[in-house]
Every structure is written in C-alpha cells, then in structure tokens.
TORKOL-4160 file (C-alpha; in steps of 0.2 Angstrom, whole numbers, padded with zeros to 4 digits, m for minus):
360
<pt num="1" X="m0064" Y="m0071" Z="m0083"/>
<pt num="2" X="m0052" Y="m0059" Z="m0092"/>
<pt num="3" X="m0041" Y="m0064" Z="m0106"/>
<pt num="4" X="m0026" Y="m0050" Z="m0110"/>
<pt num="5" X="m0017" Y="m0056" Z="m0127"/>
<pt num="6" X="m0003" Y="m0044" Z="m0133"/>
<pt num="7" X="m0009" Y="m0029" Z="m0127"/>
<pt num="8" X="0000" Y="m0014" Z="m0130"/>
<pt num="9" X="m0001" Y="0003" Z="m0125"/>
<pt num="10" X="0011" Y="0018" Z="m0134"/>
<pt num="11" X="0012" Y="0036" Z="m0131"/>
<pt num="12" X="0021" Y="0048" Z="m0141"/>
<pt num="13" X="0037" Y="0047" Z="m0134"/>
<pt num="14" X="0036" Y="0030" Z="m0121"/>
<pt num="15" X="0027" Y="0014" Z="m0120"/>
<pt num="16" X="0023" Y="0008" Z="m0108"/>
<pt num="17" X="0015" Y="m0010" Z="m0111"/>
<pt num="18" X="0023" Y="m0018" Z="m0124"/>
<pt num="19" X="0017" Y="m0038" Z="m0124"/>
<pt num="20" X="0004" Y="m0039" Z="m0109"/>
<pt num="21" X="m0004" Y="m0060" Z="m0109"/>
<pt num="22" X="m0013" Y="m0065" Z="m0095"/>
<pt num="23" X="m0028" Y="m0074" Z="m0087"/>
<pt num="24" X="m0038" Y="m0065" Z="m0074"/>
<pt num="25" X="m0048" Y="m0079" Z="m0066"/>
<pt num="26" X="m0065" Y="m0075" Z="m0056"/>
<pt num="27" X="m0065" Y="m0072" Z="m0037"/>
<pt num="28" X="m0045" Y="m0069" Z="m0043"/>
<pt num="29" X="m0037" Y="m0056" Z="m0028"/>
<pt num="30" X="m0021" Y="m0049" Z="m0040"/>
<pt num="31" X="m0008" Y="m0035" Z="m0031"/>
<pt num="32" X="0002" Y="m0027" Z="m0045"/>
<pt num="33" X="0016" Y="m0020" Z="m0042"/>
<pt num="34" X="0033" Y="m0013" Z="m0048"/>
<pt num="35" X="0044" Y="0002" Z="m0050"/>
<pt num="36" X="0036" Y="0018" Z="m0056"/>
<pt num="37" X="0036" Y="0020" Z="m0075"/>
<pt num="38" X="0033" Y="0003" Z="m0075"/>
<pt num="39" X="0013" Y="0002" Z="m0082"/>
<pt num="40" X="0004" Y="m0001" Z="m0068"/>
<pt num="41" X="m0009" Y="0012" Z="m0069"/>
<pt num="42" X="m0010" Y="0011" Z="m0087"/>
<pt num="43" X="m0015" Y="m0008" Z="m0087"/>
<pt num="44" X="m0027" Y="m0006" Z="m0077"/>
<pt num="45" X="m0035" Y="0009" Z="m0084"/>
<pt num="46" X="m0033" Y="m0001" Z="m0103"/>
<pt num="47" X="m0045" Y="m0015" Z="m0093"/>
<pt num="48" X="m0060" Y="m0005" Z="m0096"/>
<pt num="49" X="m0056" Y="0007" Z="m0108"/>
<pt num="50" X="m0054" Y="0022" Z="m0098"/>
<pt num="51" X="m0038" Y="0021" Z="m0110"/>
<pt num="52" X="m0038" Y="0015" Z="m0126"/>
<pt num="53" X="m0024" Y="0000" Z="m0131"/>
<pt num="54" X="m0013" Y="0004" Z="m0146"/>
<pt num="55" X="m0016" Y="m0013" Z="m0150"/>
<pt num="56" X="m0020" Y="m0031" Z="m0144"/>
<pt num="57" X="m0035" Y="m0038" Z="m0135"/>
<pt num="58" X="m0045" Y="m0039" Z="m0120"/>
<pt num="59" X="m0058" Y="m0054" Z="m0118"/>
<pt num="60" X="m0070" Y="m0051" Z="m0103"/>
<pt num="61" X="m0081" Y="m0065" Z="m0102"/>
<pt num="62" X="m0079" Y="m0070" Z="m0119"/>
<pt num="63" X="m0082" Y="m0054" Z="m0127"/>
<pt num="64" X="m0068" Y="m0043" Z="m0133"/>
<pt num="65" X="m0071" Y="m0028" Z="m0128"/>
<pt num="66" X="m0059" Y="m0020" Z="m0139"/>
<pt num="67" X="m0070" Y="m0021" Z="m0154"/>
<pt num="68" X="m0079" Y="m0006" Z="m0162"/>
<pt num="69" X="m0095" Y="m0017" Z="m0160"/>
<pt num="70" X="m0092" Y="m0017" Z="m0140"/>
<pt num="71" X="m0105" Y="m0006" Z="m0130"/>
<pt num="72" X="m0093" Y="m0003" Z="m0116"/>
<pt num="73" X="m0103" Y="0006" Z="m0104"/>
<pt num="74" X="m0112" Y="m0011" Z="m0103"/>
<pt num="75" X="m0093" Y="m0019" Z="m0097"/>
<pt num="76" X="m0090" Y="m0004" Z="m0085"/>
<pt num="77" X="m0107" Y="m0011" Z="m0076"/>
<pt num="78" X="m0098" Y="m0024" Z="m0072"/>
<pt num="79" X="m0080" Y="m0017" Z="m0070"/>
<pt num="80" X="m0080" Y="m0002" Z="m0055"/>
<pt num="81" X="m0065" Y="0008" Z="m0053"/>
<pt num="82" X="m0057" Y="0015" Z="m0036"/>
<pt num="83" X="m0046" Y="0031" Z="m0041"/>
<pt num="84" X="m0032" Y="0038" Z="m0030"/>
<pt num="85" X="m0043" Y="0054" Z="m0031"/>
<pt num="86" X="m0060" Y="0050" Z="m0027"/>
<pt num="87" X="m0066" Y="0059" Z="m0040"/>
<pt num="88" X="m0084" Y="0063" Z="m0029"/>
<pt num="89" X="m0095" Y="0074" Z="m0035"/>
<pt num="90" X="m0092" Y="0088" Z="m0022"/>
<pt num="91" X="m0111" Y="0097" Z="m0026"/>
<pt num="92" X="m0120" Y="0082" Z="m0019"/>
<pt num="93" X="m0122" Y="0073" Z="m0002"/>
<pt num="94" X="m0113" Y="0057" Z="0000"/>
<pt num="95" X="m0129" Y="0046" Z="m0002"/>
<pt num="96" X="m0133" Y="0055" Z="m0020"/>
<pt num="97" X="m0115" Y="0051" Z="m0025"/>
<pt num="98" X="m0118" Y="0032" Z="m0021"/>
<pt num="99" X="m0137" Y="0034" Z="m0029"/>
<pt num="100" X="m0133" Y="0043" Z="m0047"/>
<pt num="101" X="m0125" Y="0030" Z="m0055"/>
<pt num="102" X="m0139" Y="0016" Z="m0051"/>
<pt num="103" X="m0153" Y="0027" Z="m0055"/>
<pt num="104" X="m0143" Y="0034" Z="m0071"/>
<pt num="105" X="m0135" Y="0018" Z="m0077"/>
<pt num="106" X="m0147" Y="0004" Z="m0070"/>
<pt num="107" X="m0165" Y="0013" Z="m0072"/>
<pt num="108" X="m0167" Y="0012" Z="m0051"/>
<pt num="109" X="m0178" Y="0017" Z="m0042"/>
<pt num="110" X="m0172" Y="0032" Z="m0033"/>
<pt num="111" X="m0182" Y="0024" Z="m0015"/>
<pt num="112" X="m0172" Y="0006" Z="m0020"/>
<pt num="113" X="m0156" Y="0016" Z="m0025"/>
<pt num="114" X="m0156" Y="0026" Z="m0009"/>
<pt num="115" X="m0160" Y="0006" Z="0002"/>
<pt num="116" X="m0145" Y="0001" Z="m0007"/>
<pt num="117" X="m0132" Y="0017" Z="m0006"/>
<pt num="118" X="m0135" Y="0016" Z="0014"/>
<pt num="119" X="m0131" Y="m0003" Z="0016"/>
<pt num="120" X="m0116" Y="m0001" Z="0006"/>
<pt num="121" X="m0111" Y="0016" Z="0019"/>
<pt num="122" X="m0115" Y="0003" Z="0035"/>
<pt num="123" X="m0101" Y="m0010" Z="0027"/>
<pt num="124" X="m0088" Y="0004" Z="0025"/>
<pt num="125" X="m0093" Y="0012" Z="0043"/>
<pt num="126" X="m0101" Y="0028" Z="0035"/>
<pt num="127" X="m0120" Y="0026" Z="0036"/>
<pt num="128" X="m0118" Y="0041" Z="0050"/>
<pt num="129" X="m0109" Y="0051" Z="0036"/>
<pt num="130" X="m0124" Y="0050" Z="0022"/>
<pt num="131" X="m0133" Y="0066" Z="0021"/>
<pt num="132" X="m0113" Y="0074" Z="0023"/>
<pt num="133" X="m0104" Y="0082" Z="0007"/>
<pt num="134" X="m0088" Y="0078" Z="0002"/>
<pt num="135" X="m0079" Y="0092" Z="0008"/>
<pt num="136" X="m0084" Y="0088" Z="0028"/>
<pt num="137" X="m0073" Y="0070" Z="0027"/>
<pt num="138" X="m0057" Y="0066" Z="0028"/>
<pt num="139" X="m0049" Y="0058" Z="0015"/>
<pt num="140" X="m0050" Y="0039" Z="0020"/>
<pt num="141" X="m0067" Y="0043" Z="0023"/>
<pt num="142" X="m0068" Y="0050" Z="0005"/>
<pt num="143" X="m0059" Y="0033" Z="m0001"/>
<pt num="144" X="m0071" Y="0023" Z="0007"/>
<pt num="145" X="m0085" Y="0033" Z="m0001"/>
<pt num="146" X="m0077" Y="0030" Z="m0017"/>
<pt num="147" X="m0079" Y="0011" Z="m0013"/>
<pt num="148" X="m0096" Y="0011" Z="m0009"/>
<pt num="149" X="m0099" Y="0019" Z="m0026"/>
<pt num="150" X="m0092" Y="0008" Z="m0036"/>
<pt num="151" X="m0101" Y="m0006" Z="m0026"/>
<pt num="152" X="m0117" Y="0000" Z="m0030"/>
<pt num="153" X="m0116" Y="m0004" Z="m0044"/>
<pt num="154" X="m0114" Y="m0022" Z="m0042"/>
<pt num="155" X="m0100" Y="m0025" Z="m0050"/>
<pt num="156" X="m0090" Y="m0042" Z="m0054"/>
<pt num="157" X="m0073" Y="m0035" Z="m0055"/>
<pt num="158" X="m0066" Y="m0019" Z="m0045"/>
<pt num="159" X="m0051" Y="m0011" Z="m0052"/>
<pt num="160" X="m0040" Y="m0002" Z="m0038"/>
<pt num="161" X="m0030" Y="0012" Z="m0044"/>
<pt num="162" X="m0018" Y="0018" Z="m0029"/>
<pt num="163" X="m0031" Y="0017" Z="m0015"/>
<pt num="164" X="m0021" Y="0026" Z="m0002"/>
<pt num="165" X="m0008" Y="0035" Z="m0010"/>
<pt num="166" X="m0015" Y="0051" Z="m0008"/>
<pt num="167" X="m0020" Y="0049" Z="0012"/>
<pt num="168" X="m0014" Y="0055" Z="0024"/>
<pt num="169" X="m0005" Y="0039" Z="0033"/>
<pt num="170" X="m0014" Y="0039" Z="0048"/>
<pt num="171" X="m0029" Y="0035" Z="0034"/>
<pt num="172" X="m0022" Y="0020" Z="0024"/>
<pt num="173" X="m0026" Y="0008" Z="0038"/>
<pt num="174" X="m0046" Y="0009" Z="0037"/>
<pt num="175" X="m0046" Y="0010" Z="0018"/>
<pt num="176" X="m0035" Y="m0006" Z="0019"/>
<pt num="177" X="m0047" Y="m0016" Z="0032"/>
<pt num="178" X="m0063" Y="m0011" Z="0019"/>
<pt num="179" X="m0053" Y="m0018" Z="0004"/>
<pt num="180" X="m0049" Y="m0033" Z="0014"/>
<pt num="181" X="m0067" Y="m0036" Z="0017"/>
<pt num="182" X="m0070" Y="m0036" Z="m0003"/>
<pt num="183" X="m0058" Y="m0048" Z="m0004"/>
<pt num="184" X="m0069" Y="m0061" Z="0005"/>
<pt num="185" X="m0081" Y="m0056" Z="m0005"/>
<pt num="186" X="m0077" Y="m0069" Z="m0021"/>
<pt num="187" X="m0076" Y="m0052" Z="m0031"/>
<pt num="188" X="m0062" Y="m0051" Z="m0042"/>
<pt num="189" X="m0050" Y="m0037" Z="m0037"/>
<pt num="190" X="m0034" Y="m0030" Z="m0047"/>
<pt num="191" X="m0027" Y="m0016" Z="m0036"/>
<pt num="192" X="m0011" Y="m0008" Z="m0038"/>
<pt num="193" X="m0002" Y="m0004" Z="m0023"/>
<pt num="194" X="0016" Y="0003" Z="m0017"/>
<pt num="195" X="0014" Y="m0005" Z="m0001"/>
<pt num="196" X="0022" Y="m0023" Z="0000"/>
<pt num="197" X="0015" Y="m0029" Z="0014"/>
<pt num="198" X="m0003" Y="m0026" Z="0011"/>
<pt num="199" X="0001" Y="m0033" Z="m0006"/>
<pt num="200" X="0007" Y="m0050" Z="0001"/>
<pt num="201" X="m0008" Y="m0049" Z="0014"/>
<pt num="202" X="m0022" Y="m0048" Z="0003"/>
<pt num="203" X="m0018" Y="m0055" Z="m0013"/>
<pt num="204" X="m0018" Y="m0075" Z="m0021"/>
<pt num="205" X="m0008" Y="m0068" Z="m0035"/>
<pt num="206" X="0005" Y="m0053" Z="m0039"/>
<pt num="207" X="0011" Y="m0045" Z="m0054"/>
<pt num="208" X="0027" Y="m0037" Z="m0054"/>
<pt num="209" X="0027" Y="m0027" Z="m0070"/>
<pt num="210" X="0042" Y="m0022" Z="m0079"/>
<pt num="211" X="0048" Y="m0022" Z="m0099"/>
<pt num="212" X="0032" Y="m0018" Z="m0101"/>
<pt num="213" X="0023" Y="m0030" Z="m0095"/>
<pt num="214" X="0019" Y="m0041" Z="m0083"/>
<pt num="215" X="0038" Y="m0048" Z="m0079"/>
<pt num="216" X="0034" Y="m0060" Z="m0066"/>
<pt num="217" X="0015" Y="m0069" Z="m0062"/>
<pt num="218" X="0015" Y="m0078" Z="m0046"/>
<pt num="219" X="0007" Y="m0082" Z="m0027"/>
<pt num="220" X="0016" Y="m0070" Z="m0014"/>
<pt num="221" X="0024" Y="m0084" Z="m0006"/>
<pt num="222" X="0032" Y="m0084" Z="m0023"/>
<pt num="223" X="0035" Y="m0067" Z="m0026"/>
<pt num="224" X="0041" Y="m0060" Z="m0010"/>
<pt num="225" X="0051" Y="m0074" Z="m0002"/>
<pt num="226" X="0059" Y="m0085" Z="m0016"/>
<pt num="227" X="0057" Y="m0072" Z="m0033"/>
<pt num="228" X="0061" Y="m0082" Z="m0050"/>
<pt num="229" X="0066" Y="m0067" Z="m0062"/>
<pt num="230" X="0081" Y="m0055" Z="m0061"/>
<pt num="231" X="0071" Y="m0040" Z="m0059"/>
<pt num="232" X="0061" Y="m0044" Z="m0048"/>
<pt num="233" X="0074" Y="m0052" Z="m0037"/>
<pt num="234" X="0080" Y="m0033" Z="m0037"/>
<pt num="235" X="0064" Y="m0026" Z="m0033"/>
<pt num="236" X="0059" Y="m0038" Z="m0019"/>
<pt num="237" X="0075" Y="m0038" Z="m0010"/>
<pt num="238" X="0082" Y="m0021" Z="m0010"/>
<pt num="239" X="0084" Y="m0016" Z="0006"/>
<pt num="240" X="0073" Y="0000" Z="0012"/>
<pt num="241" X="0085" Y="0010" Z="0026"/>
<pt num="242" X="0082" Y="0026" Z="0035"/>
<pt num="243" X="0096" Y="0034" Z="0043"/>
<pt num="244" X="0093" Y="0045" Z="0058"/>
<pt num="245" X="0110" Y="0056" Z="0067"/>
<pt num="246" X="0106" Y="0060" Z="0083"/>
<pt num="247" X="0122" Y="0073" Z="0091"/>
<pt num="248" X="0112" Y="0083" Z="0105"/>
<pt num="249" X="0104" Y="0081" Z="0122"/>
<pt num="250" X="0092" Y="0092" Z="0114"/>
<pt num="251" X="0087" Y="0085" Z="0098"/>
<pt num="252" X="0071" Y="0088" Z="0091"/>
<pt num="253" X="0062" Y="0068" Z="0098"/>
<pt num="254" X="0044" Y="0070" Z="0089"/>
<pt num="255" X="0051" Y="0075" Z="0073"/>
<pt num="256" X="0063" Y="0058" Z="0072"/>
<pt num="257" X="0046" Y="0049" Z="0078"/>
<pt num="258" X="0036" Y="0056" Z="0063"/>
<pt num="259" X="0051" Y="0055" Z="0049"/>
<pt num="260" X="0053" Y="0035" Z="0054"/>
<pt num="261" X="0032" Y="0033" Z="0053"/>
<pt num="262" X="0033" Y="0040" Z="0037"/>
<pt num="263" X="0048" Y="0028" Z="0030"/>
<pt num="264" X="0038" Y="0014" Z="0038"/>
<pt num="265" X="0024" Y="0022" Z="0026"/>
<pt num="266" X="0032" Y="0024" Z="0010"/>
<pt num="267" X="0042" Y="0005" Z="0012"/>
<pt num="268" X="0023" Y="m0004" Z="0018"/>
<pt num="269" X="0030" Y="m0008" Z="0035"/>
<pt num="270" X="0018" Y="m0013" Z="0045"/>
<pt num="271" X="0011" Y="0001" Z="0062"/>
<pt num="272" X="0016" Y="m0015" Z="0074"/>
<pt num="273" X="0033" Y="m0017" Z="0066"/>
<pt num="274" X="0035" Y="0004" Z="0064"/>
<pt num="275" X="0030" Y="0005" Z="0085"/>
<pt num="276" X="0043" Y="m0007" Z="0087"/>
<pt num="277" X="0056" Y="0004" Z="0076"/>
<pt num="278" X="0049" Y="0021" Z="0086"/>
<pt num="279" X="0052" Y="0010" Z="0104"/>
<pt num="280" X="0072" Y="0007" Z="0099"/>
<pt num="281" X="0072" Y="0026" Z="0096"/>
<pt num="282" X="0064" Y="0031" Z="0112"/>
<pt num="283" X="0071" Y="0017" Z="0124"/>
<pt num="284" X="0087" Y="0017" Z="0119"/>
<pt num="285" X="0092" Y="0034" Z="0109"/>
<pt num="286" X="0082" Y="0045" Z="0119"/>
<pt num="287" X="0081" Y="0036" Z="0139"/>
<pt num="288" X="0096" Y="0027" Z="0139"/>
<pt num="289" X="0110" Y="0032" Z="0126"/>
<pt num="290" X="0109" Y="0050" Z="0128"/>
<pt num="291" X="0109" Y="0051" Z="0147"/>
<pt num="292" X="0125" Y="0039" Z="0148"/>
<pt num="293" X="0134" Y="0052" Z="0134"/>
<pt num="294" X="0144" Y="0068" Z="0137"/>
<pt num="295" X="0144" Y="0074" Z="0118"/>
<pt num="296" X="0131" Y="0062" Z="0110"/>
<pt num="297" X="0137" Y="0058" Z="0093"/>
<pt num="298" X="0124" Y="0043" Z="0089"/>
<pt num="299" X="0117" Y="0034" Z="0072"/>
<pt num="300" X="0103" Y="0024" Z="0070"/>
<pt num="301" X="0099" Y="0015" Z="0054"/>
<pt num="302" X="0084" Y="0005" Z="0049"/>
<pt num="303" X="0085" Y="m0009" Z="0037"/>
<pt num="304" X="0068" Y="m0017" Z="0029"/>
<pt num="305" X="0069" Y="m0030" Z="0016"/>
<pt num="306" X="0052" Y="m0035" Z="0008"/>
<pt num="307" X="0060" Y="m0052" Z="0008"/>
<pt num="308" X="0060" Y="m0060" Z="0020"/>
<pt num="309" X="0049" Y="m0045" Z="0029"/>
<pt num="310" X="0060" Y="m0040" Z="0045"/>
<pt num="311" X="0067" Y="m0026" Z="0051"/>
<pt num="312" X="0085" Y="m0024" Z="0057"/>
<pt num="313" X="0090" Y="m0007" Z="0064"/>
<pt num="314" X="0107" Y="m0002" Z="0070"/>
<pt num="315" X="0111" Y="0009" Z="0085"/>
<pt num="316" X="0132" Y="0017" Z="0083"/>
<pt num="317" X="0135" Y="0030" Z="0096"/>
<pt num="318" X="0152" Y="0037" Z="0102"/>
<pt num="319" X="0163" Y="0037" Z="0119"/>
<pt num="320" X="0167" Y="0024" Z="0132"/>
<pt num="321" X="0163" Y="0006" Z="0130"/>
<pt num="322" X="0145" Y="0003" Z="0134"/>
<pt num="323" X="0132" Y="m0010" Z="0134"/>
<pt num="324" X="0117" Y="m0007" Z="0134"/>
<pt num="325" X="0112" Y="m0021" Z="0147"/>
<pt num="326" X="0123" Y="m0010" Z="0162"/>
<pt num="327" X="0111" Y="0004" Z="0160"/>
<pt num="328" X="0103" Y="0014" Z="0176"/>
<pt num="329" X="0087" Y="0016" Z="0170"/>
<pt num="330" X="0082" Y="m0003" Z="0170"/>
<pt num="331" X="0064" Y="0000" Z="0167"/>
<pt num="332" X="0069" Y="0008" Z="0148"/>
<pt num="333" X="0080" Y="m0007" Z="0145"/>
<pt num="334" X="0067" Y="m0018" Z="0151"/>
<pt num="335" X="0053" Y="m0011" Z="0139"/>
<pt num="336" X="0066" Y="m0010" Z="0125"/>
<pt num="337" X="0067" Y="m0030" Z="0126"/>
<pt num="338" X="0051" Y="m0032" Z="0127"/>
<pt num="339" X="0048" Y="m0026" Z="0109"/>
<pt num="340" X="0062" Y="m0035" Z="0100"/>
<pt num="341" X="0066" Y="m0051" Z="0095"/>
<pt num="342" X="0087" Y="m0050" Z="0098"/>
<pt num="343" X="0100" Y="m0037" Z="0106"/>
<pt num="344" X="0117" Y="m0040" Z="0101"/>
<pt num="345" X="0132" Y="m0027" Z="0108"/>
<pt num="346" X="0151" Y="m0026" Z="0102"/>
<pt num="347" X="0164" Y="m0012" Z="0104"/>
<pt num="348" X="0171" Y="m0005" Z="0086"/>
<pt num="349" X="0182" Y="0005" Z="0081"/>
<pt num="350" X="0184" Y="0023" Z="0076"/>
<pt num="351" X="0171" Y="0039" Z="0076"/>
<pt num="352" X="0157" Y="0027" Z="0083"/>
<pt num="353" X="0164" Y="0017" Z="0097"/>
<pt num="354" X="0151" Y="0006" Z="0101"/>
<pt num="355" X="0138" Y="m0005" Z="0090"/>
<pt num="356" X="0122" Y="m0012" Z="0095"/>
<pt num="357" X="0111" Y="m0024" Z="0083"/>
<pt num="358" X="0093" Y="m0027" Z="0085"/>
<pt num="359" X="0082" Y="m0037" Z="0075"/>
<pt num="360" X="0063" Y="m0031" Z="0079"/>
C-alpha cells in the first residue's frame, strides 16, 4: 500500500502539486489523467523519488520513504518505471538490458538472470528479438522491451509514465494489449495516459488531476459518464471535433484518411470507431457525394465526447436537394449503413444545401 499525505512539489517559478492525499491500495489499476500542466508526470516521478517532494510524505508499505534514514534503491526494487523514452541501453543486446539490473541490483546469477529476461521477452512477444540491439526495433517494440525490464525485477508496483506517446500510432495498440496483461496480473499499476478510452478500459480507479492535485478520485464509470467536480466535468465532456473541407473531384483522399486516424489518435478514439469515421469519408464523400456534385463544396465534421464515448460526424455539402438513400452506387450506400448506427438527411439553408447526420 501507498499513503500520499500533503505532498508538494515547487519549482522556481510553478508548482505543480500543491496538497496531494491519497491511498494507493495493492492490485490497485489507477489511470491518471488531466490537462497538461496539470502534475501528472511529476506525481508520479515524486512516487519513487526520481523527483524529490518539496514537502509532505510518501508511506510505502508503512515506511516513509521520504526520510533521510530511507535506502531508496531498496523501494525502487520494488517500484519499476516505464518512461516515454525507453531509456535502453543502446550498447547492449536486448537480453543484457533485461539481465543488468537483476545481476547488478539482485546479486543474480547471470545463467538465472538470462532464464528469466527470456520468459519476460515470450510474454511481451519478443523472445525472437533477444540477442537484437535497440536500434534494430521499432519503437513499440522498444516499449515493450522497457516493460520487460522493469518486470525483471519483480516489482510490486509499475509506474507508467506516457507509454505511448512517443509511438508512432500504428504502435500504441501492442504496448496497450501488454499493459493490459499486467493489469491481470494483481500488480499495482499507476500509468498516466492521454488516451481516454484505454484509461476507462484498463483501470478500477482514475485520477483527474488539477489545482495541484488530485481534483477528483473515482471508478471510470464515475469519472467518464457521471463526473462530480466542475473541472472535470469540463475535461470529460468537451467535445473532440475534426473538421475536414472537401471542394474538388480531385482532393487529395489518403491524406483526409491519415489526418482523421491521427485525430482518432490524439482524442483515444478507438481503431474500430476511427474505421468507422474513415468508412463515412470514403462511402459517402468520396463514392457517393462527389460523383452526384458538379462543383463539390462539402464539410465533414467529427464530434467525439469522452462522455458518453460516441461519435457523431456531420456531412454538409452544397447543390440540389439530395439524399443520400437515392444514390446510384447502391453497393457504397449499402456498405456505409452497415458501419453506422443512424443516418438522418434534411435540406438547409444557405452555402451548404443539404445536411446528413450519422451517429457511428
């Protein structure tokens, strides 16, 4: 168990955690998140001393570690850290980054360290990857490594700093299904993410911190569909939108198809829900809209809220009245339908003559 009681953190011209109380309980799963600015990475970082608390204490299982008379590299045994960097040493193989810390720290044997560092590479799927350097894998791969590591040590607790926000997105998913695995495991895990939805998947607790500290402690039921606090409120419900003018025959298709993967990305939109988003602009911008219009003038805008999770993207486009559902290409319209939970059409007024509504 960790016991946080008024700790505080200041720099010289911020401060970032001001009144931090908490109880971390074993086997606990916490997401932390919040706007930037907000602490995140600081608290963690002050939960093993890799940054040093202006004040206040930090009780891990009933020692404060706080106190001069602390050996912390005895708590850090038991407390592993996943960076947003890696941090691999890039002059050894992958199984020597995984064996240095046991033999080091632990007095391993290097035949019992080396055992170990390869079961740990099967259960992230890298055991083919062992006598690899850093520089030959992709950074999930890297990530992944960086788990290992820190399991190797046998830790009780696994801090998460960022995971995946220095991959590539097309990486974030097999990082995500690794962590998710730990969090089976009865370990306890504080990871602090910017993605919602793997927030509200993994966890059985969430911090959103703000004021410096921790504003608002509660399940993810709590926190994402019925927030008690005013900030969070905010933070939970503001609406992500992406915005994408389409006024060519000729527009450039694939670069629409990577901008709305990466605002699915950045707003922790699930790929099933993003393949959905991409479907409306390929179905209904690309295959049916622009083959009905003479002078394309079309708008299509994405609206995610972290709420209540759902998606609802509006399609405005100019000329004649139009409904979708009288469309030629049949098959398109089909496919579209398919991928969607509801269609609505109406005629407006002004630029944008017509108006279709879908909620994926």
């Amino acid at each position: 168990m960790i016991e946080v009681r008024n700790l505080r953190k200041e720099y010289d011209n911020v401060t970032p955690l001001k009144d931090v109380n908490t109880v971390i309980r074993d086997g606990d799963v916490i997401a932390i998140i919040g706007p930037s600015g907000t602490g995140k990475s600081t608290f963690l970082r002050c939960l093993n001393l890799l940054e040093q608390p202006t004040g206040g204490q930090i009780i891990v299982n009933g020692e404060d570690i706080t106190s001069k008379n602390c050996n912390i590299n005895l708590v850090r045994q038991k407390m592993g850290m996943v960076f947003q960097s890696f941090n691999l040493f890039g002059h050894q193989t992958i199984i020597e980054n995984i064996m240095y810390a046991p033999v080091k720290r632990l007095g391993m044997s290097k035949q019992e360290a080396y055992d170990k560092g390869m079961e740990l590479l099967k259960t992230v799927g890298l055991a083919q990857k062992a006598m690899n350097y850093p520089d030959e894998l992709s950074g999930g791969q890297k990530q992944r490594v960086a788990i290992a590591r820190a399991l190797a040590m046998d830790p009780d607790t696994l801090l998460f700093d960022e995971p995946t926000s220095a991959l590539d997105p097309t990486m974030v998913g097999e990082v995500q299904a690794v962590i998710r695995e730990l969090a089976k495991s009865g370990k306890t895990l504080l990871i602090v993410t910017h993605e919602m939805a793997f927030a509200r998947q993994i966890s059985n607790r969430v911090f959103f911190m703000d004021e410096g500290g921790i504003y608002e402690d509660g399940t993810p039921e709590q926190i994402f569909e019925n927030p008690q606090r005013e900030n969070t409120i905010r933070f939970i419900r503001k609406l992500k939108v992406l915005t994408l003018d389409i006024d060519s025959k000729d527009y450039d298709f694939p670069a629409a198809n990577n901008e709305i993967e990466n605002f699915c990305y950045r707003s922790g939109i699930v790929k099933a829900e993003c393949m959905k988003m991409q479907a409306v602009a390929e179905e209904l911008c690309q295959h049916i809209l622009l083959s009905e219009l003479d002078n394309p003038k079309i708008q299509m805008t994405a609206e995610y809220s972290a709420a209540s999770n759902e998606t609802v993207v509006t399609v405005k486009y100019n000329g004649k009245a139009f409904d979708p559902a009288t469309t030629m290409d049949e098959l398109a319209y089909k496919v579209l339908l398919g991928r969607i939970k509801s269609l609505q059409y109406e005629q407006t007024e002004g630029a944008y003559t017509n108006l279709v509504k879908i909620t994926l």
